[in-house]
CHARMM-style PDB file with segment names, atoms N, HN, CA, C and O in Angstrom:
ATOM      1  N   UNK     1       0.839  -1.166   0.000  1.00  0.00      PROA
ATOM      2  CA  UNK     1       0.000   0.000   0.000  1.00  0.00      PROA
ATOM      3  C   UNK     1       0.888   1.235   0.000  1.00  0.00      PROA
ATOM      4  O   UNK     1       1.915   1.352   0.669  1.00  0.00      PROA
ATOM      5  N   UNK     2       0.461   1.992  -0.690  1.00  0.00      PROA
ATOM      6  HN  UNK     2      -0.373   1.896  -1.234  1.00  0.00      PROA
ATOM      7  CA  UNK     2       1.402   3.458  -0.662  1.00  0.00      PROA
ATOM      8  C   UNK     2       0.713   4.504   0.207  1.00  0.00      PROA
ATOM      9  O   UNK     2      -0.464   4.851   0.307  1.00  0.00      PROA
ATOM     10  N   UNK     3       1.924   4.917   0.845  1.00  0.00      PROA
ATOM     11  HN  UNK     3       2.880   4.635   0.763  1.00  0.00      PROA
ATOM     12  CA  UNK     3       0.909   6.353   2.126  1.00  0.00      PROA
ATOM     13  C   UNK     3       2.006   7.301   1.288  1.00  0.00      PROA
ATOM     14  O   UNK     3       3.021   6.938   0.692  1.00  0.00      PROA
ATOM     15  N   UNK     4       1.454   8.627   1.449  1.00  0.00      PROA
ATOM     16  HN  UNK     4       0.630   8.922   1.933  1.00  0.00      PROA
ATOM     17  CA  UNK     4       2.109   9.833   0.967  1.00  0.00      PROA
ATOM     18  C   UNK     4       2.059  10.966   2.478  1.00  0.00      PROA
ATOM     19  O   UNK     4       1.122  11.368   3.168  1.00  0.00      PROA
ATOM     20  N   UNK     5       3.299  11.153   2.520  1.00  0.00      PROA
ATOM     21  HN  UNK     5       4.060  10.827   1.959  1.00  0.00      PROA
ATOM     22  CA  UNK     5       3.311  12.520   4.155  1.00  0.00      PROA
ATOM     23  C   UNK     5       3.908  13.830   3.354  1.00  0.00      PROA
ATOM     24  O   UNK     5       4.100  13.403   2.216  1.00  0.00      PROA
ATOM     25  N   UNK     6       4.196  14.865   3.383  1.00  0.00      PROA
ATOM     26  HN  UNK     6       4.039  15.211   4.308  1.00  0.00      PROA
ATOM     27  CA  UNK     6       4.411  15.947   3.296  1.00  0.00      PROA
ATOM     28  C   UNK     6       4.999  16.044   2.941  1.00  0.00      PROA
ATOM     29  O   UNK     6       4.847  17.112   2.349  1.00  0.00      PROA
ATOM     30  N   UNK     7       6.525  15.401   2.582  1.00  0.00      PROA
ATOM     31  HN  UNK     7       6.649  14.533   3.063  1.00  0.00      PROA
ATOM     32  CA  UNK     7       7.937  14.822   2.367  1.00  0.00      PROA
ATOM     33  C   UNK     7       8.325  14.084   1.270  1.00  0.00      PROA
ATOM     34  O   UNK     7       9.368  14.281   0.645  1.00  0.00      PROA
ATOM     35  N   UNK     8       7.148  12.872   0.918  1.00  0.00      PROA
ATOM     36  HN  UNK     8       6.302  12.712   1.426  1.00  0.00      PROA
ATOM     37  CA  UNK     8       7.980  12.062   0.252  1.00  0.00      PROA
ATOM     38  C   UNK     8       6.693  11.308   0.075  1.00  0.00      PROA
ATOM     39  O   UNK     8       5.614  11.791   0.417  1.00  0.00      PROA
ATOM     40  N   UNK     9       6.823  10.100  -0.472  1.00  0.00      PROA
ATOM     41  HN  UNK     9       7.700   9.707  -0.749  1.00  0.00      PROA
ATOM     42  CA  UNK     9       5.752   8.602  -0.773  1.00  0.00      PROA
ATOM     43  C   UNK     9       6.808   7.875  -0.512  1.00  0.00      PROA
ATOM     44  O   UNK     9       7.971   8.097  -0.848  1.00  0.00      PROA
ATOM     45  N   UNK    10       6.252   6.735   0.280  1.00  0.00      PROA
ATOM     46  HN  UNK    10       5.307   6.555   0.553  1.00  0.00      PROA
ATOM     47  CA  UNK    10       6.288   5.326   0.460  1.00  0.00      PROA
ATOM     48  C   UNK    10       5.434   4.157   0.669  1.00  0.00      PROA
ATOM     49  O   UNK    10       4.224   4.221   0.887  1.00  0.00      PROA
ATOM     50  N   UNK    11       6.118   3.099   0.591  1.00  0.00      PROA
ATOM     51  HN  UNK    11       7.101   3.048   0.414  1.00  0.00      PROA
ATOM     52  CA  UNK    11       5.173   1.411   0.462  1.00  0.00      PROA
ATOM     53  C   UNK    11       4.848   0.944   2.342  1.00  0.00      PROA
ATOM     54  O   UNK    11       6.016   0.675   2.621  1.00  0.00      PROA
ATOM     55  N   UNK    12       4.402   0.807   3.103  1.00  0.00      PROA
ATOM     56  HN  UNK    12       3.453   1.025   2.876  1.00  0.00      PROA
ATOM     57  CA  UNK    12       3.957  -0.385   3.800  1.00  0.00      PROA
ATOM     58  C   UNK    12       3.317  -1.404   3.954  1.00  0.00      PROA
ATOM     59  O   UNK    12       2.176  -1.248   4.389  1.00  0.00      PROA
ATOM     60  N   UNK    13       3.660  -2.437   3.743  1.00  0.00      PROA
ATOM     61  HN  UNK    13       4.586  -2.564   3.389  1.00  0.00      PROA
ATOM     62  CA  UNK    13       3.045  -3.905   3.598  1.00  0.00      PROA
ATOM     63  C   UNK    13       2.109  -4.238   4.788  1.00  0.00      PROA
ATOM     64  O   UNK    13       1.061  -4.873   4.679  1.00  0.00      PROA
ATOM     65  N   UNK    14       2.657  -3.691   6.028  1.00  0.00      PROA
ATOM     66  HN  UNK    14       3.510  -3.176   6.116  1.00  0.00      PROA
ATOM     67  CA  UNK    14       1.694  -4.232   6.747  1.00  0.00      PROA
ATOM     68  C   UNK    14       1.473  -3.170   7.722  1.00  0.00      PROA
ATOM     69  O   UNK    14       2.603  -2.797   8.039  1.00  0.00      PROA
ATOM     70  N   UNK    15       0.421  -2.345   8.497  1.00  0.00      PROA
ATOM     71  HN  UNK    15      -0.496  -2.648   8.239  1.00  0.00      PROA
ATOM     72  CA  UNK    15      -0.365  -1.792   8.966  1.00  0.00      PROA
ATOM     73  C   UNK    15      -1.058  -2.268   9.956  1.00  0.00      PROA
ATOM     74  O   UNK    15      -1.829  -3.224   9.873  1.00  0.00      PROA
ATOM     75  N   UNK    16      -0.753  -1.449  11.215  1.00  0.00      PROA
ATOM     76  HN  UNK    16      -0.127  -0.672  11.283  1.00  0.00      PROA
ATOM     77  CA  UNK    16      -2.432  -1.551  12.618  1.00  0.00      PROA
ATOM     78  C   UNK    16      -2.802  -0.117  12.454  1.00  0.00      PROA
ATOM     79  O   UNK    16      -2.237   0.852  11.946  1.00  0.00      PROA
ATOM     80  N   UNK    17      -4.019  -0.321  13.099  1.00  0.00      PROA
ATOM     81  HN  UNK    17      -4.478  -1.108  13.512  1.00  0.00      PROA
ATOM     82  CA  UNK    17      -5.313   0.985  13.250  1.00  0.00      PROA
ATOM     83  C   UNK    17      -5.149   0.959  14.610  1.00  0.00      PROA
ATOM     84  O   UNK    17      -5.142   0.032  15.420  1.00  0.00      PROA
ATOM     85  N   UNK    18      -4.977   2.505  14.742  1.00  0.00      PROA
ATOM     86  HN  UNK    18      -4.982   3.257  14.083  1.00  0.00      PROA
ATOM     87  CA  UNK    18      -4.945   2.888  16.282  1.00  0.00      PROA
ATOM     88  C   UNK    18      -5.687   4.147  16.126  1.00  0.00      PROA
ATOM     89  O   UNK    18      -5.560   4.854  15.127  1.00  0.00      PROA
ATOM     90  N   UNK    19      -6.626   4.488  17.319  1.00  0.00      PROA
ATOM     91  HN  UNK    19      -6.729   3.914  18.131  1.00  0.00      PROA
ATOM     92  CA  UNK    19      -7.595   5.840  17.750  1.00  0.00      PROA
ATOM     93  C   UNK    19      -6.715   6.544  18.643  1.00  0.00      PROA
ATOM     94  O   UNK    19      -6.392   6.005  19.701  1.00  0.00      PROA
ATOM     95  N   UNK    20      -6.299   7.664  18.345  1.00  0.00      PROA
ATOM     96  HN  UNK    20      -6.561   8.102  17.485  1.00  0.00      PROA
ATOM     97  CA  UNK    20      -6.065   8.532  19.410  1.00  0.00      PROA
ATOM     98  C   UNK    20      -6.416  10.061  19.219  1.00  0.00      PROA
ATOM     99  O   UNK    20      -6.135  10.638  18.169  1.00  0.00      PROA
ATOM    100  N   UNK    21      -6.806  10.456  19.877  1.00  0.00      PROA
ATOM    101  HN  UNK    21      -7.035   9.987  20.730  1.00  0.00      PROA
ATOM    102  CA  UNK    21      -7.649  11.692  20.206  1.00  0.00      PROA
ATOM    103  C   UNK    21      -8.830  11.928  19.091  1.00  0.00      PROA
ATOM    104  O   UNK    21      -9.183  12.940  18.484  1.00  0.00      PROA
ATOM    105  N   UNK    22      -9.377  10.321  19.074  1.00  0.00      PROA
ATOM    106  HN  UNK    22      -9.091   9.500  19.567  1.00  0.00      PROA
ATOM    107  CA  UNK    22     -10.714  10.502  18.212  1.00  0.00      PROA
ATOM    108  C   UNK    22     -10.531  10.432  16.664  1.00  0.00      PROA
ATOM    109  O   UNK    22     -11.509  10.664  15.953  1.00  0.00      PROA
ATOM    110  N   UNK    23      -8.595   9.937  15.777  1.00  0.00      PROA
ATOM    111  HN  UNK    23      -7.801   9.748  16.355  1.00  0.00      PROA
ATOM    112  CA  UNK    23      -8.589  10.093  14.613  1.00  0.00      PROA
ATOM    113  C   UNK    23      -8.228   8.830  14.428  1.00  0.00      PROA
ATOM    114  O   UNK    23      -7.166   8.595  15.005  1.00  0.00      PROA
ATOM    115  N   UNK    24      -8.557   8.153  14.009  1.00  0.00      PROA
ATOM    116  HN  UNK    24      -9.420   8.344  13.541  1.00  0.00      PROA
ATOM    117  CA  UNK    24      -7.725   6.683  13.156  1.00  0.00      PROA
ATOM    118  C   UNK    24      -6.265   6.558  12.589  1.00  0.00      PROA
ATOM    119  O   UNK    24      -6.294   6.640  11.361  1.00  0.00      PROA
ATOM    120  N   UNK    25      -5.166   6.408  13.021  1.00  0.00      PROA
ATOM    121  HN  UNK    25      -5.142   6.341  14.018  1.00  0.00      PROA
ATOM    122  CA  UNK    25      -4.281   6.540  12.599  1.00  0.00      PROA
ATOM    123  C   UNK    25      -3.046   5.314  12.215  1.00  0.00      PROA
ATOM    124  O   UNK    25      -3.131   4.294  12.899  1.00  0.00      PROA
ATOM    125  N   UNK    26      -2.253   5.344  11.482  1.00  0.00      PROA
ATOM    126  HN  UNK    26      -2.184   6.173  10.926  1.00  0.00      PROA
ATOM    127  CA  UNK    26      -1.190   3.976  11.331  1.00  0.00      PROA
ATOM    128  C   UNK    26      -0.107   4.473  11.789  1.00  0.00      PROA
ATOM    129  O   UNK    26       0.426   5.476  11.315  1.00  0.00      PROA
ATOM    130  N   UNK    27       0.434   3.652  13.007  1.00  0.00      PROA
ATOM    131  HN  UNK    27       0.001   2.837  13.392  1.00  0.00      PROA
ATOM    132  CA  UNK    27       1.401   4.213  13.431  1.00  0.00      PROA
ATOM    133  C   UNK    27       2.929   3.604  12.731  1.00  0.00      PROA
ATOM    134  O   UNK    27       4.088   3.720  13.129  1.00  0.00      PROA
ATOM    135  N   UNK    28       2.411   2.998  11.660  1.00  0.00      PROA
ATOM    136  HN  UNK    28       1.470   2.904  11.336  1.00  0.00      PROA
ATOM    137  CA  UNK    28       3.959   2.473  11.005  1.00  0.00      PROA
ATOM    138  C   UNK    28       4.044   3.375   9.690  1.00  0.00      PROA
ATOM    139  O   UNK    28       4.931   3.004   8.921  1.00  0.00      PROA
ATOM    140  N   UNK    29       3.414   4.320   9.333  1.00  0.00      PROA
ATOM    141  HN  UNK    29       2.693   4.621   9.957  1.00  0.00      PROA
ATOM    142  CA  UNK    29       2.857   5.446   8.578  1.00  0.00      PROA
ATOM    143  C   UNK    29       3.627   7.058   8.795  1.00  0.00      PROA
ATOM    144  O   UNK    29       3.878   7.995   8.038  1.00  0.00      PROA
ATOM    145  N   UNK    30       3.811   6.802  10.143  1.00  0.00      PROA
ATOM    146  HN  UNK    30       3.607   6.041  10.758  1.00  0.00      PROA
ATOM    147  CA  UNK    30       4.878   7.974  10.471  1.00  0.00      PROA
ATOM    148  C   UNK    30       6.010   8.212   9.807  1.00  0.00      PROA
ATOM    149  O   UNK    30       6.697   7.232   9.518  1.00  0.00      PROA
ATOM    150  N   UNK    31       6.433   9.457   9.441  1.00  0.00      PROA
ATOM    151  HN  UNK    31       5.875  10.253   9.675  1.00  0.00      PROA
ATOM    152  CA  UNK    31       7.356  10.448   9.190  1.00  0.00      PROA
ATOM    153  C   UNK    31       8.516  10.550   9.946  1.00  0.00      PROA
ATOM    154  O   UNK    31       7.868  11.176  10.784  1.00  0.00      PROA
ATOM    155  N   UNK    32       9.466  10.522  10.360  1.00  0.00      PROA
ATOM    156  HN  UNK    32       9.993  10.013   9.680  1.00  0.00      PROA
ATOM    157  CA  UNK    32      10.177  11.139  11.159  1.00  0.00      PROA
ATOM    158  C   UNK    32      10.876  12.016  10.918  1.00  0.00      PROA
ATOM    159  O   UNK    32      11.592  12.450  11.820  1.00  0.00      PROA
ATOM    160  N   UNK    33      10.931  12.738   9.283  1.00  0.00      PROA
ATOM    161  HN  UNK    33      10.350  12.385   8.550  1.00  0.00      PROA
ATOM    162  CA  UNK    33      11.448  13.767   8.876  1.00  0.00      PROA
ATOM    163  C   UNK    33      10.543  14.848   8.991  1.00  0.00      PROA
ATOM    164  O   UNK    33      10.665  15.845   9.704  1.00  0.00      PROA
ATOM    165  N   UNK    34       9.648  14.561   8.240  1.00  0.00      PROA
ATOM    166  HN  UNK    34       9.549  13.752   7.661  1.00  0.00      PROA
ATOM    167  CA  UNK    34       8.617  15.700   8.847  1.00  0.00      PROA
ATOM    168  C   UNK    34       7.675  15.872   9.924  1.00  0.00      PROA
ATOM    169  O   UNK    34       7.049  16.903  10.170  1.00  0.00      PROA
ATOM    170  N   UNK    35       7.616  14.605  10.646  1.00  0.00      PROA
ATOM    171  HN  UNK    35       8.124  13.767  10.446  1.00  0.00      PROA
ATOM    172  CA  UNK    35       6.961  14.486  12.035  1.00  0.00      PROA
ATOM    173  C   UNK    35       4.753  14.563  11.877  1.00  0.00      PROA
ATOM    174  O   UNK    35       3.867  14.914  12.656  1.00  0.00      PROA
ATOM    175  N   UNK    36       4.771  14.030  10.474  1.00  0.00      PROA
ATOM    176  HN  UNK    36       5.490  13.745   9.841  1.00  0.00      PROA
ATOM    177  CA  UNK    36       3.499  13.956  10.229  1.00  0.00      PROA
ATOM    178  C   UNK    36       2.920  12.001   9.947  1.00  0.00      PROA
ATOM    179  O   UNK    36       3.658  11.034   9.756  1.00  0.00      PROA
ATOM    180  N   UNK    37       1.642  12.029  10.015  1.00  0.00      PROA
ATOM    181  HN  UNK    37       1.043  12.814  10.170  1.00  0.00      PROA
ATOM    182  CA  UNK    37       1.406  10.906   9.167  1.00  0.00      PROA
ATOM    183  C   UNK    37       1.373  10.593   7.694  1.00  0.00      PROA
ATOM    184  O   UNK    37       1.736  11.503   6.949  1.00  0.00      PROA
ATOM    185  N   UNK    38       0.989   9.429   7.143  1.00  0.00      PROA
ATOM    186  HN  UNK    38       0.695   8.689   7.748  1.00  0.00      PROA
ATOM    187  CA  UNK    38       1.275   9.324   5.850  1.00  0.00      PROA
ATOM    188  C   UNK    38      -0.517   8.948   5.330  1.00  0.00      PROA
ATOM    189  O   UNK    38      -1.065   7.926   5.742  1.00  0.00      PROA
ATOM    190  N   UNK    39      -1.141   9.808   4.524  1.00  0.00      PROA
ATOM    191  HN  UNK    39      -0.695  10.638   4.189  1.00  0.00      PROA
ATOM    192  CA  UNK    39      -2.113   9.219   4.075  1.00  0.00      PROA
ATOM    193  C   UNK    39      -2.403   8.482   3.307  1.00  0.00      PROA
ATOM    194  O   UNK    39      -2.076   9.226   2.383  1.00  0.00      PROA
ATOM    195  N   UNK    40      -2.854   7.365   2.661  1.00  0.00      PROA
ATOM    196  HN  UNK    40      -3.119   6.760   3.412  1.00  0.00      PROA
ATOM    197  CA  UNK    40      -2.969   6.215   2.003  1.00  0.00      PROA
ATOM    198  C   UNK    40      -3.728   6.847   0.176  1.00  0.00      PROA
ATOM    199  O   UNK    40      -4.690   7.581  -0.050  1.00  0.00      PROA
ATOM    200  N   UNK    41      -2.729   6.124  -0.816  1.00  0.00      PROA
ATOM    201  HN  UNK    41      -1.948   5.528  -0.633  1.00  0.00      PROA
ATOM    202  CA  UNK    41      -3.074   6.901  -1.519  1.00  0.00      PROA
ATOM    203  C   UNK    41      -3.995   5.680  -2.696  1.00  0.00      PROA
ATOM    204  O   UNK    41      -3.372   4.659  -2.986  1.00  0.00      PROA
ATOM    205  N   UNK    42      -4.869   5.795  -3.064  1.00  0.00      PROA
ATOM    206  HN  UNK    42      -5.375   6.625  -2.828  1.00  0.00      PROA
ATOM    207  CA  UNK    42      -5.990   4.962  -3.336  1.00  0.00      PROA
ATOM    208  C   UNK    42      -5.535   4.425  -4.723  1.00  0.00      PROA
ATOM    209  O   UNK    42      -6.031   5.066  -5.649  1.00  0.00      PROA
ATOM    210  N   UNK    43      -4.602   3.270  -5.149  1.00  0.00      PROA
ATOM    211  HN  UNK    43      -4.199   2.749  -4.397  1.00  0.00      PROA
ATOM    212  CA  UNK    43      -4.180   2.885  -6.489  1.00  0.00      PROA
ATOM    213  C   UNK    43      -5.276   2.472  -7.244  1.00  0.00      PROA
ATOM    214  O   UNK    43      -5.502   3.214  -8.200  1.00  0.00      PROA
ATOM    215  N   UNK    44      -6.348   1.119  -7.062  1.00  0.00      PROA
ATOM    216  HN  UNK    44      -6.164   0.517  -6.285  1.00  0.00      PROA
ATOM    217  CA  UNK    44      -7.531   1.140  -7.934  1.00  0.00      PROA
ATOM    218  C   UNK    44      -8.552   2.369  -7.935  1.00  0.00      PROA
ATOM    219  O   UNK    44      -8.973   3.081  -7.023  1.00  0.00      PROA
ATOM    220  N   UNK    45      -8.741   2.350  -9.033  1.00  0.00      PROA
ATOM    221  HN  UNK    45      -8.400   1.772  -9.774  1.00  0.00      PROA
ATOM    222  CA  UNK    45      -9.772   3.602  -9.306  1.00  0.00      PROA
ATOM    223  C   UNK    45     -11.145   3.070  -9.606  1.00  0.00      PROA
ATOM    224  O   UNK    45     -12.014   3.936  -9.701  1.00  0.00      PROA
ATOM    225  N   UNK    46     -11.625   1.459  -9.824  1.00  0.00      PROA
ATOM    226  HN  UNK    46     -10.919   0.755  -9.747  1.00  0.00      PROA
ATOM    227  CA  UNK    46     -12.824   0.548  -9.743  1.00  0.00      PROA
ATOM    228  C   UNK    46     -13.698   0.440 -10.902  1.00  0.00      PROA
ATOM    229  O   UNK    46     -13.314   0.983 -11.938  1.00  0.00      PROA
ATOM    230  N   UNK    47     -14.557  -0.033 -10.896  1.00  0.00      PROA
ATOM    231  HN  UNK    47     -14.870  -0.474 -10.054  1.00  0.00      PROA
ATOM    232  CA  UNK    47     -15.456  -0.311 -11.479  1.00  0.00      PROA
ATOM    233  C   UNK    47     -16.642   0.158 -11.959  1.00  0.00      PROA
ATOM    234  O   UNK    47     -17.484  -0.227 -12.771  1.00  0.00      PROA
ATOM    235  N   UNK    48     -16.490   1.035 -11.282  1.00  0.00      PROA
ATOM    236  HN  UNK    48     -15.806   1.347 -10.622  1.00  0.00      PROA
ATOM    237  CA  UNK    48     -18.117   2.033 -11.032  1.00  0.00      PROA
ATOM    238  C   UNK    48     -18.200   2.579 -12.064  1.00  0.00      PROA
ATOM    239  O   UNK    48     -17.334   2.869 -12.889  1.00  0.00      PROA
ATOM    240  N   UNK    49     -20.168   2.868 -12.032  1.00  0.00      PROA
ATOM    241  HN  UNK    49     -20.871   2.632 -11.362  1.00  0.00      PROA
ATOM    242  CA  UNK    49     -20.559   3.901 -13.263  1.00  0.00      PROA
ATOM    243  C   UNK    49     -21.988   3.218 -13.139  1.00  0.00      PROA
ATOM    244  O   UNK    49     -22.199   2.011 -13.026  1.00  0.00      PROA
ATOM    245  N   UNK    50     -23.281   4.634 -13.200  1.00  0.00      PROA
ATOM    246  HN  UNK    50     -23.110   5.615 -13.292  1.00  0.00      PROA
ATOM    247  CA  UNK    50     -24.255   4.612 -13.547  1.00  0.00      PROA
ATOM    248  C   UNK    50     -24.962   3.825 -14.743  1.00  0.00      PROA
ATOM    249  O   UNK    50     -24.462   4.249 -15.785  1.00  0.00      PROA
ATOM    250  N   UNK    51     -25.427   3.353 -14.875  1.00  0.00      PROA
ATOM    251  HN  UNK    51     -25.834   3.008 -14.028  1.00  0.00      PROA
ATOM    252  CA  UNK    51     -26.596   2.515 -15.907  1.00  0.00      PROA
ATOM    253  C   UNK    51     -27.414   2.856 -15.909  1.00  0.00      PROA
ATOM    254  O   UNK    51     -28.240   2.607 -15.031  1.00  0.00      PROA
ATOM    255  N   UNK    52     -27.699   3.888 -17.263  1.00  0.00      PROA
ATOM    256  HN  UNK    52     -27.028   4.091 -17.976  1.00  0.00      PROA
ATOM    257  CA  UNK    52     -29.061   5.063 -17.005  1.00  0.00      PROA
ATOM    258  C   UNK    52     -30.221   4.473 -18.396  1.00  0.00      PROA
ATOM    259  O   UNK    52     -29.890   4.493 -19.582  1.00  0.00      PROA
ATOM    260  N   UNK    53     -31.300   4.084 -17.988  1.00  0.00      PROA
ATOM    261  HN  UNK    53     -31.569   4.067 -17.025  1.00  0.00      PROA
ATOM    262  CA  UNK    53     -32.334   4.046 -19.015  1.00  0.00      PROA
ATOM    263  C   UNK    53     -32.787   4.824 -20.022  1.00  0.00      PROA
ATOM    264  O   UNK    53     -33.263   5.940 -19.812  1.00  0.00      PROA
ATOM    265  N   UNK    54     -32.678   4.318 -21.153  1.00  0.00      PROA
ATOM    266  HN  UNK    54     -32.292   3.412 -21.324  1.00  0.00      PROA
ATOM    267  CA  UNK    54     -33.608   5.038 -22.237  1.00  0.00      PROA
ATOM    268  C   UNK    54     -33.956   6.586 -21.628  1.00  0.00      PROA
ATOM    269  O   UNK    54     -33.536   7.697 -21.952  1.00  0.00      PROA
ATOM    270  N   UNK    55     -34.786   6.198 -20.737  1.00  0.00      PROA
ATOM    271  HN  UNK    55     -35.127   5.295 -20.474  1.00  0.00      PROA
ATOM    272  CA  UNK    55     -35.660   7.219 -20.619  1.00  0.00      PROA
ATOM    273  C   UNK    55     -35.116   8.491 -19.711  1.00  0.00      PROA
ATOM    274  O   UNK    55     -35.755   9.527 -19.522  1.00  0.00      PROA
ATOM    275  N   UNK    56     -33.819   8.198 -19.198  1.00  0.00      PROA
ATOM    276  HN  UNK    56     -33.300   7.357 -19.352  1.00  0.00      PROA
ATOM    277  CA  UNK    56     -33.042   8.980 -18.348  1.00  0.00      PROA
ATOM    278  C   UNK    56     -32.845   8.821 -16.417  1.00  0.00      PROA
ATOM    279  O   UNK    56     -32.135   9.418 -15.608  1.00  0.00      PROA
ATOM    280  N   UNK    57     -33.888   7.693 -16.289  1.00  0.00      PROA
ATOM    281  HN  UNK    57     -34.465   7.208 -16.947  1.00  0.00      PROA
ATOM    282  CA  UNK    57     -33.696   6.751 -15.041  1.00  0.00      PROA
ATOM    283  C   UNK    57     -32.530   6.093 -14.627  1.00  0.00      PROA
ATOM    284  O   UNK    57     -31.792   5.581 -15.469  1.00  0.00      PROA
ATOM    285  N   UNK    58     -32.307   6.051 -13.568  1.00  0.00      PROA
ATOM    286  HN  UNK    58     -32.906   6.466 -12.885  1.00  0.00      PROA
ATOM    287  CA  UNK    58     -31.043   4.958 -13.258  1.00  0.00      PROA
ATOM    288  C   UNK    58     -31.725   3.614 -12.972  1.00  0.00      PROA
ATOM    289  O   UNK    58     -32.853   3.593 -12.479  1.00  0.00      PROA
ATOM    290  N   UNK    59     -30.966   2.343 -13.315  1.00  0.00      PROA
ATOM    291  HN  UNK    59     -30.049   2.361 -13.715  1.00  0.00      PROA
ATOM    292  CA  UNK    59     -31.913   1.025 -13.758  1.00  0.00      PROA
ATOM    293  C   UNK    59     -30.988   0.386 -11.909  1.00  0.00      PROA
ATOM    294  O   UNK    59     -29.900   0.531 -11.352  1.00  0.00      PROA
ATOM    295  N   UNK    60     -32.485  -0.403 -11.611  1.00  0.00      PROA
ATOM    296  HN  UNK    60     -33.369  -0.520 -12.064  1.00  0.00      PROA
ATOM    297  CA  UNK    60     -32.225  -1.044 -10.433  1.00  0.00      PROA
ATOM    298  C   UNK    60     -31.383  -2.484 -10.542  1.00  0.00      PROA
ATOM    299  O   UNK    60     -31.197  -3.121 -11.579  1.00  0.00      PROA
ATOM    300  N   UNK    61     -31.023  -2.754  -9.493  1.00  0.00      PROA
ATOM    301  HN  UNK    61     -31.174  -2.237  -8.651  1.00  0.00      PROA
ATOM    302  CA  UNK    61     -29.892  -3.807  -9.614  1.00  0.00      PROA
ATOM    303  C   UNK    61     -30.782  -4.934 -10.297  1.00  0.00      PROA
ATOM    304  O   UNK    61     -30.288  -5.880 -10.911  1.00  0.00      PROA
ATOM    305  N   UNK    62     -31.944  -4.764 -10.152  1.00  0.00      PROA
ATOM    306  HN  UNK    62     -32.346  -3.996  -9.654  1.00  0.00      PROA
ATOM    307  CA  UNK    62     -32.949  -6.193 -10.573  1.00  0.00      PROA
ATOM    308  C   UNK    62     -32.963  -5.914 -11.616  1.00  0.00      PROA
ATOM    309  O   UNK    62     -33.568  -6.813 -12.200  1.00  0.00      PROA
ATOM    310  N   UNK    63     -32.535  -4.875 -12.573  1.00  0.00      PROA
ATOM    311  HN  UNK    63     -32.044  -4.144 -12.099  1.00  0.00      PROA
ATOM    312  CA  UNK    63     -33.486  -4.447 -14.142  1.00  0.00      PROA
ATOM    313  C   UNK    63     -32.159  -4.739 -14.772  1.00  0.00      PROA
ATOM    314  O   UNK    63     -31.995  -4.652 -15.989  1.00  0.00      PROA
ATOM    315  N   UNK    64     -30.986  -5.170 -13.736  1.00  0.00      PROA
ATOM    316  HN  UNK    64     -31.119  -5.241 -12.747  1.00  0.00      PROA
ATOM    317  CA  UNK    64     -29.961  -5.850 -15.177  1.00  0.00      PROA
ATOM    318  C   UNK    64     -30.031  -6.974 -15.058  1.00  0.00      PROA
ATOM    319  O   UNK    64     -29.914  -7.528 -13.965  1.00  0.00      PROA
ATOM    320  N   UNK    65     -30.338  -7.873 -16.675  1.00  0.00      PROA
ATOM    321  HN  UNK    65     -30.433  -7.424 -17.563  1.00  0.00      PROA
ATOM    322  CA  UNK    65     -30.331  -8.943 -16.685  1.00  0.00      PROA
ATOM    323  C   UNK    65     -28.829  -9.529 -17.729  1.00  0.00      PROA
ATOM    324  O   UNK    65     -28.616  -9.335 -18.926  1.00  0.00      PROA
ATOM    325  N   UNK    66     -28.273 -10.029 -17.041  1.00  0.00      PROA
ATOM    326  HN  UNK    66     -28.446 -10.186 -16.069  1.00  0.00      PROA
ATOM    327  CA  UNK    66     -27.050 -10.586 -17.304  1.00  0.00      PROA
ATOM    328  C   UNK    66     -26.879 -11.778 -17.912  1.00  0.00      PROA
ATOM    329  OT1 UNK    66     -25.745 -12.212 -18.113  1.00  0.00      PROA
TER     330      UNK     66
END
């Protein structure tokens, strides 16, 4: 997974979730050059996208037939 801090980008493979003062944070995510965290930077961009009817409706998960 790639986190990006203020400084630079890097990879961590492995990650814990810790709460402190109410924020979710990775503490293997830390900086020590710039003394910030690293936010996680989202590589798939997915699958998604509307399926809009003829008529200008969005079609329900039941109205695709596959």
């Amino acid at each position: 997974m790639k986190y990006k801090c203020k400084c630079k980008t890097f990879d961590v493979y492995k990650t814990t979730m810790k709460v402190v003062d109410g924020e979710v944070i990775n503490p293997e995510t830390y900086c020590k050059e710039c003394k910030t965290y690293g936010e996680y930077i989202k590589e798939h961009k997915g699958y998604g996208g509307i399926i809009k009817k003829p008529n200008g409706t969005i079609a329900k998960r039941s109205d695709l037939r596959m």
